[in-house]
C-alpha positions as CSV (number, residue, x, y, z in Angstrom):
1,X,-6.8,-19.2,105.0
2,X,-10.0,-20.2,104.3
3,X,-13.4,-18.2,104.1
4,X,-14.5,-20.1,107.4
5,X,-11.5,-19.0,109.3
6,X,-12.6,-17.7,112.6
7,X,-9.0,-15.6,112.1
8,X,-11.3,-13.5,109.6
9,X,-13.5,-12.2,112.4
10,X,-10.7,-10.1,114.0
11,X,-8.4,-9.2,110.9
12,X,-8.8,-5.6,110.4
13,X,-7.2,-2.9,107.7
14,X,-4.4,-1.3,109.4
15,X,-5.6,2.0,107.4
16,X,-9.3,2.6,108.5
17,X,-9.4,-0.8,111.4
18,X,-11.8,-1.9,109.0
19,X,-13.4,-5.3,107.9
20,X,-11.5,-6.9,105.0
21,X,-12.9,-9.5,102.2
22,X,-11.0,-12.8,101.7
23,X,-10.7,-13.1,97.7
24,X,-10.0,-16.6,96.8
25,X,-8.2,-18.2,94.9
26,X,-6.7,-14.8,94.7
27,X,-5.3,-15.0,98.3
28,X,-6.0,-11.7,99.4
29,X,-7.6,-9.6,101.9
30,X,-9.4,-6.5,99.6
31,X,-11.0,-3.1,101.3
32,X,-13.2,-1.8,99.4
33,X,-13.5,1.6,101.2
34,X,-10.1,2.0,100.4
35,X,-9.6,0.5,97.1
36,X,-6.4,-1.3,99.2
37,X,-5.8,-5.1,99.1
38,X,-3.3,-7.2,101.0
39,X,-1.9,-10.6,100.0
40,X,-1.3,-13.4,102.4
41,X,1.5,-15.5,101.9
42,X,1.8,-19.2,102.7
43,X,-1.3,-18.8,104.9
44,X,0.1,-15.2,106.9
45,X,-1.8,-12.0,106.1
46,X,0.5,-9.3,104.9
47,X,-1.1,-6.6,107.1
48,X,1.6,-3.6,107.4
49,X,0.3,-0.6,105.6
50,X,3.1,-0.8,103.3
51,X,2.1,-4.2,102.2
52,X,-1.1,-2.9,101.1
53,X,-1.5,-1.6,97.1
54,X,-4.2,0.6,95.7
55,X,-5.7,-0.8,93.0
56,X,-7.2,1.0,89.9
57,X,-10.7,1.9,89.7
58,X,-11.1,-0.7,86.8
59,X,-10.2,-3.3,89.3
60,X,-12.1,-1.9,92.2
61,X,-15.2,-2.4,90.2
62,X,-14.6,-6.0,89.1
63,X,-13.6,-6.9,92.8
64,X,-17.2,-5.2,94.1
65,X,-18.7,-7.4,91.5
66,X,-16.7,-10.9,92.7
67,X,-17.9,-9.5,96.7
68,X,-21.3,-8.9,95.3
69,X,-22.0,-12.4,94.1
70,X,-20.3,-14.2,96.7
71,X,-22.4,-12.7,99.7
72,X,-25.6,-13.7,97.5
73,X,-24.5,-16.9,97.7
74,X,-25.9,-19.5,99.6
75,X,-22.9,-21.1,100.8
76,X,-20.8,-18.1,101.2
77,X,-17.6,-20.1,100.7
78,X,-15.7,-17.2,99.2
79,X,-14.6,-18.9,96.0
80,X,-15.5,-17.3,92.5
């Protein structure tokens, strides 16, 4: 999956229905209104709530950071 996927468009959380955040090269999907993030494996989105997994707070903070700088970049290709 890339950050130009039009797949991204539609993929929801299955929690809130949602927007996710593709994290590369972490392959995963991250909400950060409910500090849950979902992996994708070999290009699927694991998007059952039970493949979901909180993260601590400490993480939540440095994933807001990696969102933060990749929407202020120009090129918006996802990667940081």
């Amino acid at each position: 999956m890339t950050p130009d996927d039009p797949l991204l468009q539609i993929l929801a959380c299955p929690l809130d229905k949602g927007p996710l955040t593709l994290l590369m090269p972490d392959n995963m999907l991250y909400n950060p209104r409910l500090h849950r993030r979902y992996p994708i494996l070999d290009g699927i989105p694991q998007l059952l709530p039970s493949s979901g997994e909180q993260v601590p707070d400490a993480e939540h903070e440095r994933l807001l950071a990696r969102i933060d700088r990749i929407e202020q970049r120009p090129d918006r290709q996802g990667r940081l």
